[in-house]
C-alpha positions as a Markdown table, in Angstrom:
| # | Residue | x | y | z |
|---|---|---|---|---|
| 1 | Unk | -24.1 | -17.1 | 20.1 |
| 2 | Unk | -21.8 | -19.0 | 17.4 |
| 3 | Unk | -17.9 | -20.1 | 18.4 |
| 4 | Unk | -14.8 | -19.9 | 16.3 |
| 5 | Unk | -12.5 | -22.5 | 16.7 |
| 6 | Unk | -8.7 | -21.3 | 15.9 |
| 7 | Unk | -5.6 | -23.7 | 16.6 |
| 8 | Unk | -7.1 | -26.1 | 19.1 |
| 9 | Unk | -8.9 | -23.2 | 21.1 |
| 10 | Unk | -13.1 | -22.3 | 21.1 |
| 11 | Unk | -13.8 | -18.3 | 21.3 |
| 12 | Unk | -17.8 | -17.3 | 21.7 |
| 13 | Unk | -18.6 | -14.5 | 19.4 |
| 14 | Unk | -20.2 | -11.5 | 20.6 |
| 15 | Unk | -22.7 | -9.5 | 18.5 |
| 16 | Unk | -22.0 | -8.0 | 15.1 |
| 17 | Unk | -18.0 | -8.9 | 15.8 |
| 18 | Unk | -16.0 | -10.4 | 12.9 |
| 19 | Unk | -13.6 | -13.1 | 13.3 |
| 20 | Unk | -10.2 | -10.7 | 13.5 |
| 21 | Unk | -12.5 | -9.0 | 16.7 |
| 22 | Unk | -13.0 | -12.2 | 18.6 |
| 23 | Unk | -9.4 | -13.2 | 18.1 |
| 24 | Unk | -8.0 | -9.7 | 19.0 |
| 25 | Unk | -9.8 | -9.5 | 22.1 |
| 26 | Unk | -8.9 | -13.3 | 22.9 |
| 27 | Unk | -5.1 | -11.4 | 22.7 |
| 28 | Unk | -4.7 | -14.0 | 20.0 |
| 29 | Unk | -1.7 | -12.7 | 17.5 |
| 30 | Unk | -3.2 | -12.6 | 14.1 |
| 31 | Unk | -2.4 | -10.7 | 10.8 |
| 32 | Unk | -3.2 | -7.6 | 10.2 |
| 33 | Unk | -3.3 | -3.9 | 8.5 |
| 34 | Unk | -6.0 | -2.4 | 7.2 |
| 35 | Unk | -9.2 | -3.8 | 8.9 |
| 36 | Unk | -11.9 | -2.6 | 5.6 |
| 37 | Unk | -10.9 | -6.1 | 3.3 |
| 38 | Unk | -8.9 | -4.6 | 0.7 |
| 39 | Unk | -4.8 | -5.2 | 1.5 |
| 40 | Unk | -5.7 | -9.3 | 2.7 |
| 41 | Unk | -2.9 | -9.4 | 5.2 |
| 42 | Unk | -6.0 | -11.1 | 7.4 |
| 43 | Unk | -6.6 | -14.2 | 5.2 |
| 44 | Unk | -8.0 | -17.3 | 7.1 |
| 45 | Unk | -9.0 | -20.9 | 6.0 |
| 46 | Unk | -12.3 | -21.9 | 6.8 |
| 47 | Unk | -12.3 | -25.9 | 7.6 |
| 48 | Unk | -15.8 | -26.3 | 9.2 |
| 49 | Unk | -18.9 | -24.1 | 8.6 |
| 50 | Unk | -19.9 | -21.2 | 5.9 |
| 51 | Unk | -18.6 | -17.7 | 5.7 |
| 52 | Unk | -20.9 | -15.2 | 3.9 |
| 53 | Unk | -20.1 | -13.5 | 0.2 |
| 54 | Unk | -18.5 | -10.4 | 1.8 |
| 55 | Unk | -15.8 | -11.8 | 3.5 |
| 56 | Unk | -14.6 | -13.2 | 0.4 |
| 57 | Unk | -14.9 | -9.9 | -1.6 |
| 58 | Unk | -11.9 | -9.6 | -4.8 |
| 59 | Unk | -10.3 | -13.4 | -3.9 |
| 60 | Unk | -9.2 | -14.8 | -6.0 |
| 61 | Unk | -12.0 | -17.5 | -7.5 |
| 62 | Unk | -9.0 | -20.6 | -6.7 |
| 63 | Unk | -9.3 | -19.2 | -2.8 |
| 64 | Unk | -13.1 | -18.7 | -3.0 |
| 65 | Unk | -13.4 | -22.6 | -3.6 |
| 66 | Unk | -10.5 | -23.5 | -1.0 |
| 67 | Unk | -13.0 | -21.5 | 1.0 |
| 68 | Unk | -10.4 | -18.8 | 2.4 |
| 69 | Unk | -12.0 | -15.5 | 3.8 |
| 70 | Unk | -10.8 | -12.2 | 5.1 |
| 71 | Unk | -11.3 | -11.8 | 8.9 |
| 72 | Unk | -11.8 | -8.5 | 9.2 |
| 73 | Unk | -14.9 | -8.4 | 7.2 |
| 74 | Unk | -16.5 | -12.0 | 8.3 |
| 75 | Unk | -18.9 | -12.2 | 11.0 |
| 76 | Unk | -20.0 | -15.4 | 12.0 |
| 77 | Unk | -23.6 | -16.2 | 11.6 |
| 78 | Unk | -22.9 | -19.9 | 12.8 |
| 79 | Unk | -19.7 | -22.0 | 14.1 |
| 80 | Unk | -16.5 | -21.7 | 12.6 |
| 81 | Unk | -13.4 | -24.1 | 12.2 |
| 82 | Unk | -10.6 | -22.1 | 11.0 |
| 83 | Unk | -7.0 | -22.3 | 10.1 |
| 84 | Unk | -4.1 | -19.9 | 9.5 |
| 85 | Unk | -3.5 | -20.3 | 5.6 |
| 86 | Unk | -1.7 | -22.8 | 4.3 |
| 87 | Unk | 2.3 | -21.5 | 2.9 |
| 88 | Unk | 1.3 | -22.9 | -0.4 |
| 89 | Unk | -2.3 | -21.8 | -1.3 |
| 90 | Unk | -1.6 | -18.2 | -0.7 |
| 91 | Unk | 2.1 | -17.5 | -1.2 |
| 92 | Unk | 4.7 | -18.0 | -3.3 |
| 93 | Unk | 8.8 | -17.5 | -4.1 |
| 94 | Unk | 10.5 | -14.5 | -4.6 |
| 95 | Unk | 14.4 | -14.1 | -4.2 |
| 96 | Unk | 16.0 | -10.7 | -3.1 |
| 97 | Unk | 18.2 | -9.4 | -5.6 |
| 98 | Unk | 19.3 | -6.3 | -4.6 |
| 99 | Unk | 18.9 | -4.1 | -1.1 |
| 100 | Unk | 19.9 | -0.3 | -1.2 |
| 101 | Unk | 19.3 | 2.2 | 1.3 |
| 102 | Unk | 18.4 | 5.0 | -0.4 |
| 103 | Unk | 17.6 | 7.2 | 3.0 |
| 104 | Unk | 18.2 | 7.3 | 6.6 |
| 105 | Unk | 15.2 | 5.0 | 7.2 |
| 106 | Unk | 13.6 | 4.3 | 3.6 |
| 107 | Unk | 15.4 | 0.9 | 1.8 |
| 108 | Unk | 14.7 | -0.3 | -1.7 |
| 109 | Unk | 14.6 | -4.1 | -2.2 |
| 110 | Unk | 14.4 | -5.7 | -5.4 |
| 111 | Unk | 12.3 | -9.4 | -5.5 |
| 112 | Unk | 12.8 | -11.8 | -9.1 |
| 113 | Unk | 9.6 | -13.9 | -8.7 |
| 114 | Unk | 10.3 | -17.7 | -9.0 |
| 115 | Unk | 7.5 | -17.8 | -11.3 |
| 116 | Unk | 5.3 | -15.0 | -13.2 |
| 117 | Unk | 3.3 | -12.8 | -11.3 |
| 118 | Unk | 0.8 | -10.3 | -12.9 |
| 119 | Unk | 0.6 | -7.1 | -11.4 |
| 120 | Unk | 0.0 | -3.3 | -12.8 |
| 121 | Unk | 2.1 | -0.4 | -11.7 |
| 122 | Unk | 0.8 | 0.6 | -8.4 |
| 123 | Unk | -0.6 | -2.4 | -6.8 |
| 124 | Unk | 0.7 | -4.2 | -3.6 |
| 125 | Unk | 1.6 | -7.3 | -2.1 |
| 126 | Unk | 1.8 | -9.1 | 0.8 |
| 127 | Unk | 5.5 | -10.4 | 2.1 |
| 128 | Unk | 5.6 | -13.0 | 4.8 |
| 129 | Unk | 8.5 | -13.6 | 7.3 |
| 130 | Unk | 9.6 | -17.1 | 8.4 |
| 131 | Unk | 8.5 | -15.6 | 11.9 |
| 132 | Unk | 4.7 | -15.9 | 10.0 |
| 133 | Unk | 4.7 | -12.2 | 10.1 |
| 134 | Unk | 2.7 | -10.2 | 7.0 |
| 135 | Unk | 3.1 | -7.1 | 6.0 |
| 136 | Unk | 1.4 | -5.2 | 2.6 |
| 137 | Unk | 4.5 | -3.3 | 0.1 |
| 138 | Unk | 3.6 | -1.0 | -3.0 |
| 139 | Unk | 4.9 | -1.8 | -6.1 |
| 140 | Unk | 7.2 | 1.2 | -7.6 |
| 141 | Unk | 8.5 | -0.5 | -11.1 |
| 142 | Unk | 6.7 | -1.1 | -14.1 |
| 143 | Unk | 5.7 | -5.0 | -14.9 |
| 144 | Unk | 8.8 | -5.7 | -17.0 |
| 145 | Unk | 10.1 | -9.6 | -16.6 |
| 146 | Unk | 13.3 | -8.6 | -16.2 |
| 147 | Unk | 12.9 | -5.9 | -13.6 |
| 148 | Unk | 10.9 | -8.0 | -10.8 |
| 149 | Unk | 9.9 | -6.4 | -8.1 |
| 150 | Unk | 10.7 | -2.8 | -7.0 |
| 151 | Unk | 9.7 | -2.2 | -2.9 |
| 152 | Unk | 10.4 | 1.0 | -0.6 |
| 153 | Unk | 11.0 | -0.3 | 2.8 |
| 154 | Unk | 10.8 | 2.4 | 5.7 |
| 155 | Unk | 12.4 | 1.2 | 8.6 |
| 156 | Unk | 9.5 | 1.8 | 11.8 |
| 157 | Unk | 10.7 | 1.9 | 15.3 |
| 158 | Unk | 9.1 | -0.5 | 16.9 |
| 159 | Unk | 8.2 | -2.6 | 12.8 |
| 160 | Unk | 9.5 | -6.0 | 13.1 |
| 161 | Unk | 9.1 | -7.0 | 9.2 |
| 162 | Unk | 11.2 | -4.1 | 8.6 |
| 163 | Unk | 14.0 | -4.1 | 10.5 |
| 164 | Unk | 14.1 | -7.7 | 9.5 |
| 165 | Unk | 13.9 | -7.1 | 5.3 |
| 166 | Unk | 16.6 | -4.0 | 6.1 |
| 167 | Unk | 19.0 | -5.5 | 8.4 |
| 168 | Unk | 18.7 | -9.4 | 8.7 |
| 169 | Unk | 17.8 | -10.6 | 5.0 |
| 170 | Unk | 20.7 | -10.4 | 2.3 |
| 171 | Unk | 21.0 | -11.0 | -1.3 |
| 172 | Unk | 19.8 | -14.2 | -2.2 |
| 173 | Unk | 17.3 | -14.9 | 0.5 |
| 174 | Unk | 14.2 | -16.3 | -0.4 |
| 175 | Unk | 11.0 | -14.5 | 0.8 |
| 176 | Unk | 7.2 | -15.3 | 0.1 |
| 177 | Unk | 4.9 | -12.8 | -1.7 |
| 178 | Unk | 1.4 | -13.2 | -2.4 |
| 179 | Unk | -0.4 | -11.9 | -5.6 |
| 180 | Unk | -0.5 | -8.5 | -6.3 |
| 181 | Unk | -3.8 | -6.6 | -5.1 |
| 182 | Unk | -5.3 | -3.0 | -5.3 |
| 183 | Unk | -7.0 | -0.5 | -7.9 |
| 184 | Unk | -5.2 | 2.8 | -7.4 |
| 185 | Unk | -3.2 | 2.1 | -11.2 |
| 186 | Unk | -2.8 | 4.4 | -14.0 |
| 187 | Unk | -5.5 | 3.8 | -17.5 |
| 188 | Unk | -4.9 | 4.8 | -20.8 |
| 189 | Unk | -7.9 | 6.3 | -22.7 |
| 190 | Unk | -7.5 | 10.0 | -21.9 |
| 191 | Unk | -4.1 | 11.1 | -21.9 |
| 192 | Unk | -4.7 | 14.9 | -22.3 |
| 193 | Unk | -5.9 | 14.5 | -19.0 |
| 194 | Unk | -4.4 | 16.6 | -16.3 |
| 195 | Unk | -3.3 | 14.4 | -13.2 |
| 196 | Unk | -2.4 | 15.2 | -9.6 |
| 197 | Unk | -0.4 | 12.8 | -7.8 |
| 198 | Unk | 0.4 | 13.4 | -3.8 |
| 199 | Unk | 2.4 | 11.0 | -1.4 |
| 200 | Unk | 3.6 | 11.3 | 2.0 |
| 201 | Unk | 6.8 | 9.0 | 2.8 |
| 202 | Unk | 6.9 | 5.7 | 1.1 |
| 203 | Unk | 3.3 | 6.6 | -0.3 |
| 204 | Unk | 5.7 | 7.8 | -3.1 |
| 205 | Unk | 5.8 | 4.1 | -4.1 |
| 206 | Unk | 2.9 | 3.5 | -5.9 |
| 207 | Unk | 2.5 | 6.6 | -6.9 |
| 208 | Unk | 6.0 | 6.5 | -9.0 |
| 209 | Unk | 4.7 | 3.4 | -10.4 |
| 210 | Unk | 1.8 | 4.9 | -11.7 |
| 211 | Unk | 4.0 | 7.6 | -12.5 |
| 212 | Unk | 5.9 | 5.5 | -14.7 |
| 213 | Unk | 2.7 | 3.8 | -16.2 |
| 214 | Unk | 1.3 | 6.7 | -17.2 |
| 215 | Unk | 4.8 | 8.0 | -18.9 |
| 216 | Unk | 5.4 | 5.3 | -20.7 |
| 217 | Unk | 2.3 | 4.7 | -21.9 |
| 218 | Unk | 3.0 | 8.5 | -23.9 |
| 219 | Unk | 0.4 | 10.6 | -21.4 |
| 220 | Unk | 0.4 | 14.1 | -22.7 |
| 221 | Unk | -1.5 | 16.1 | -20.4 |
| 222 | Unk | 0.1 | 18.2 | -17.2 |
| 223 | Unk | 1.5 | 15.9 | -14.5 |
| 224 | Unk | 2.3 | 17.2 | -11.1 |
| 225 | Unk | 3.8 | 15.3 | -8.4 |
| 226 | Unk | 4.0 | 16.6 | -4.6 |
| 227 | Unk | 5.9 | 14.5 | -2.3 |
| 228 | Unk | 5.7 | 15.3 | 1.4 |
| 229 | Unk | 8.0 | 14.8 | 4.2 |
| 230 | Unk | 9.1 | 16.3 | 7.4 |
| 231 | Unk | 12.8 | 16.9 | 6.4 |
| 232 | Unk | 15.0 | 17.2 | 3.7 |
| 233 | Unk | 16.8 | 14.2 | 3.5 |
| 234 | Unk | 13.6 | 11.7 | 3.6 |
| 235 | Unk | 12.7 | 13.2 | -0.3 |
| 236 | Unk | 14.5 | 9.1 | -0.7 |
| 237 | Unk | 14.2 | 10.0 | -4.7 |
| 238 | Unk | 14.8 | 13.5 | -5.5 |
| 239 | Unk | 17.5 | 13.8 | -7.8 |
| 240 | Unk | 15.5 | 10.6 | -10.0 |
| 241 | Unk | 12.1 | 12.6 | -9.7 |
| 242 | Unk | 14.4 | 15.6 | -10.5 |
| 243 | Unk | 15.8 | 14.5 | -13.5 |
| 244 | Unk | 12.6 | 12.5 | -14.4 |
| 245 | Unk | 10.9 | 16.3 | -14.7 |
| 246 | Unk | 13.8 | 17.9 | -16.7 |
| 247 | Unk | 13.3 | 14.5 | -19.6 |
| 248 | Unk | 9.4 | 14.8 | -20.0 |
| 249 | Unk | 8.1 | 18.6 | -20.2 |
| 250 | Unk | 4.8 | 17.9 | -18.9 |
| 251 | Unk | 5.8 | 16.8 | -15.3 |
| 252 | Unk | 6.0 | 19.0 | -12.9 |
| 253 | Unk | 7.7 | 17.3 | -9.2 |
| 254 | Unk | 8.0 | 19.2 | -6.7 |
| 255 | Unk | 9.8 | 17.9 | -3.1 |
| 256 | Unk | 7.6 | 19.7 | -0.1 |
| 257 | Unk | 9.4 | 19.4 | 3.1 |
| 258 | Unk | 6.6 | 20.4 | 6.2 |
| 259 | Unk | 9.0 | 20.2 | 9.6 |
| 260 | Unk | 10.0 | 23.1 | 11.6 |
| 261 | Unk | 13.7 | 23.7 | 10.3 |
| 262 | Unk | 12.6 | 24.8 | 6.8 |
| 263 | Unk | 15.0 | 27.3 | 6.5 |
| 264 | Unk | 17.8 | 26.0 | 4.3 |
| 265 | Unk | 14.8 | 25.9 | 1.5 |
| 266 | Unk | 14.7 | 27.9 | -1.5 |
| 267 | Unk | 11.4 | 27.5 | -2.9 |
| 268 | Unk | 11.5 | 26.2 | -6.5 |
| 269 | Unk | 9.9 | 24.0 | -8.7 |
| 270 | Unk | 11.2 | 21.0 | -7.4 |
| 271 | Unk | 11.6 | 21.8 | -3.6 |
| 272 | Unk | 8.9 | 23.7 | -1.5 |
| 273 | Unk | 8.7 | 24.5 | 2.2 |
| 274 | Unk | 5.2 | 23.5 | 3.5 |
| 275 | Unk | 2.8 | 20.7 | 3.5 |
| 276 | Unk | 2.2 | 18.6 | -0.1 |
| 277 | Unk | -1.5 | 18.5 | 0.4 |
| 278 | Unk | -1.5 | 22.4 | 0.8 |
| 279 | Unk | 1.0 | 23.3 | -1.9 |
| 280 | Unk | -1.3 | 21.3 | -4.5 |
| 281 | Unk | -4.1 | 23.2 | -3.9 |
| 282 | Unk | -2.1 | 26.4 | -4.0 |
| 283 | Unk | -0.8 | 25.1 | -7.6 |
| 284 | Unk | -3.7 | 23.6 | -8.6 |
| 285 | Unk | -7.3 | 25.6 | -7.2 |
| 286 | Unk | -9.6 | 24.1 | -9.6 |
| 287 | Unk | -9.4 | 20.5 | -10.2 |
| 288 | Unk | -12.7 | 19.5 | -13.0 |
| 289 | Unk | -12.0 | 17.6 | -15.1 |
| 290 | Unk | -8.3 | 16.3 | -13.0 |
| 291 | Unk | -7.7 | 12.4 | -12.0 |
| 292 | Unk | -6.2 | 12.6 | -8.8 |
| 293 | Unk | -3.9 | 9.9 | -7.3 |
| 294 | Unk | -3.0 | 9.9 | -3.4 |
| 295 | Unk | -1.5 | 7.4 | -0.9 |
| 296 | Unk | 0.7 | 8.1 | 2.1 |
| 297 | Unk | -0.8 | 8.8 | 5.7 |
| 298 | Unk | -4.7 | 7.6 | 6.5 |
| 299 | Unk | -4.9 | 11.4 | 7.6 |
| 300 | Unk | -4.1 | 12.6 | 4.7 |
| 301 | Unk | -5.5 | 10.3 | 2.2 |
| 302 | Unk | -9.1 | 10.9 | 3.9 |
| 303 | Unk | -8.6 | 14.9 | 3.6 |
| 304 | Unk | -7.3 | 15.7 | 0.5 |
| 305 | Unk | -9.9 | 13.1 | -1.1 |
| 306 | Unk | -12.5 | 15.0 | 0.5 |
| 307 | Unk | -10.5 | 18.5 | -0.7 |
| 308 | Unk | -10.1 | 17.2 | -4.4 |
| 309 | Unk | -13.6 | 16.7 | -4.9 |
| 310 | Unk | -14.6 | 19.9 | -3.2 |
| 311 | Unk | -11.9 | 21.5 | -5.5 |
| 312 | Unk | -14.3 | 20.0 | -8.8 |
| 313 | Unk | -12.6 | 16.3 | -9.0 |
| 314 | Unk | -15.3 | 13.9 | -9.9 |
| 315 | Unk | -15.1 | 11.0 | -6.8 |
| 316 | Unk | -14.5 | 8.3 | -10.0 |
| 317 | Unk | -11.2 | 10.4 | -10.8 |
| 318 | Unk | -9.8 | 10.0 | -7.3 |
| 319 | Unk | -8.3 | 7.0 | -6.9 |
| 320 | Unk | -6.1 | 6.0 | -3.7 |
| 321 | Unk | -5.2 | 2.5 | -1.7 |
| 322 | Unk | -8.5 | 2.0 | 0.0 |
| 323 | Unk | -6.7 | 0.9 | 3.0 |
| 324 | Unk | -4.5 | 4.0 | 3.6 |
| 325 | Unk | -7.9 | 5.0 | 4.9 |
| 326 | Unk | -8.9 | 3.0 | 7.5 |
| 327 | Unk | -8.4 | 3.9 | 11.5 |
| 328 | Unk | -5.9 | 2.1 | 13.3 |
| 329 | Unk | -6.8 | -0.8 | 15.1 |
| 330 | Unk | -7.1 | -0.5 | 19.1 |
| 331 | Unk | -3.9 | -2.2 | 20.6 |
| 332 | Unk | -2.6 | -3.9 | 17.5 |
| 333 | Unk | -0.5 | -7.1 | 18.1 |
| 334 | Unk | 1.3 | -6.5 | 15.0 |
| 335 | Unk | 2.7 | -3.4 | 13.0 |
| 336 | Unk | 0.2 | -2.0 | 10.6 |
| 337 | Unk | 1.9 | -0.4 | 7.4 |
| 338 | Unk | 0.4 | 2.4 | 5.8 |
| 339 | Unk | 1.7 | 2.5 | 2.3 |
């Protein structure tokens, strides 16, 4: 059977087992989130031997010849010298400009790029800690120079990268970001076209960027927005949703709260007792013709995917962060963010 080699130390493969696998099970801490190659937090450098076409799937072509390859998705048909990437290659300087918490546990950060970076409303990136941690972080803002970069930061018991962004970093600390990933963004072309956009927690990130994409780029058709939480207080932007709705006619938000204590709720257009998932469906029965837009919790990213095209959504309308839908890894060594 092949062998990796990884920081001075040989690992024998086991059958049909991709690189992350062997190290995992070797209790070797590697990076990590979504395990189907789509948020890159895994990125390795191959030094000796050849990785196959898959496990270099959307690199970028300047990695593809440094011959850097997604762990999750390579397994080794021969033996492997690999490397943790190098700062340089992958990353590069972003300076925090502004932290705000806007809820008990949800922070938003605001990056200036030291130098350009392309992205569309709705993509991610991958932040790395001095500590070599990496974690993936939507993009909320529109690509304007002199906005930067727009996170929302919830604050996980047991997350490391977050309680460092939240409570350790301060204004004018510099951080490293990779490129901006993903396909869940907002396209002109048919803008009498209803869309349905559901989050859970700081899924609402993307999904206010692509909310803002579509807006600005004059969409006419119905918009409806569901944002779902367990309480109250973690809608993190209600009263900027709020007042969002009450400037453009055709967007309709609505806050959905699903925890037990429910009562203080008045149901209305922008506040709803229940689940999001379930509220759009009520709203919305029939969905032809729709594009649909979802990110928040795997669970709920797979079901409502699989409701919206049983509701009449063609599957090339539904667009979500592939990753939100993989399974957790067994035992992770490191916190895995769902956006």
């Amino acid at each position: 059977m092949p062998s990796i080699t990884f920081e001075g130390n040989t690992y024998q493969c086991q059958p049909a087992e991709s690189v992350l696998d062997i190290l995992l099970r070797h209790k070797v801490e590697a990076a990590f989130s979504c395990r189907a190659g789509s948020c890159q937090t895994c990125l390795l450098h191959c030094l000796e031997g050849e990785v196959q076409a898959a496990a270099q799937k959307d690199l970028k072509p300047a990695l593809k010849d440094l011959n850097y390859f997604l762990a999750c998705q390579c397994i080794p048909q021969g033996d492997l010298q690999i490397a943790a990437p190098t700062a340089a290659d992958v990353y590069s300087q972003a300076r925090l400009t502004e932290k705000i918490q806007l809820s008990a546990t949800v922070w938003r950060l605001r990056l200036m790029p030291e130098q350009s970076l392309l992205f569309q409303a709705g993509q991610f990136l991958n932040v790395r800690s001095p500590q070599g941690w990496v974690r993936s972080y939507s993009l909320a803002n529109l690509p304007a120079s002199d906005q930067g970069l727009e996170l929302h930061v919830r604050v996980l018991p047991q997350g490391k990268m977050s309680h460092w962004l939240t409570a350790d970093c301060g204004a004018g600390e510099m951080l490293e970001i990779s490129t901006a990933h993903g396909h869940c963004i907002y396209t002109a072309g048919e803008p009498q076209q209803p869309l349905l956009l559901v989050a859970t927690g700081t899924g609402l990130a993307p999904i206010v960027g692509i909310l803002r994409a579509a807006l600005a780029q004059g969409h006419s058709g119905p918009v409806r927005l569901y944002h779902g939480v367990r309480e109250a207080a973690d809608l993190y932007l209600h009263k900027t949703l709020q007042a969002l709705a009450g400037e453009y006619a055709n967007l309709h938000y609505y806050g959905c709260v699903s925890g037990a204590d429910t009562a203080g709720i008045e149901p209305g257009q922008d506040t709803q007792p229940g689940r999001a998932a379930d509220l759009a469906f009520q709203h919305q029965p029939d969905l032809k013709g729709s594009r649909v837009y979802l990110c928040g919790s795997p669970e709920m990213v797979k079901q409502v995917r699989t409701r919206a095209y049983l509701a009449g959504a063609s599957m090339a309308d539904i667009l979500v962060d592939a990753f939100t839908c993989a399974a957790p890894a067994p035992a992770p060594l490191q916190e895995t963010v769902s956006l």
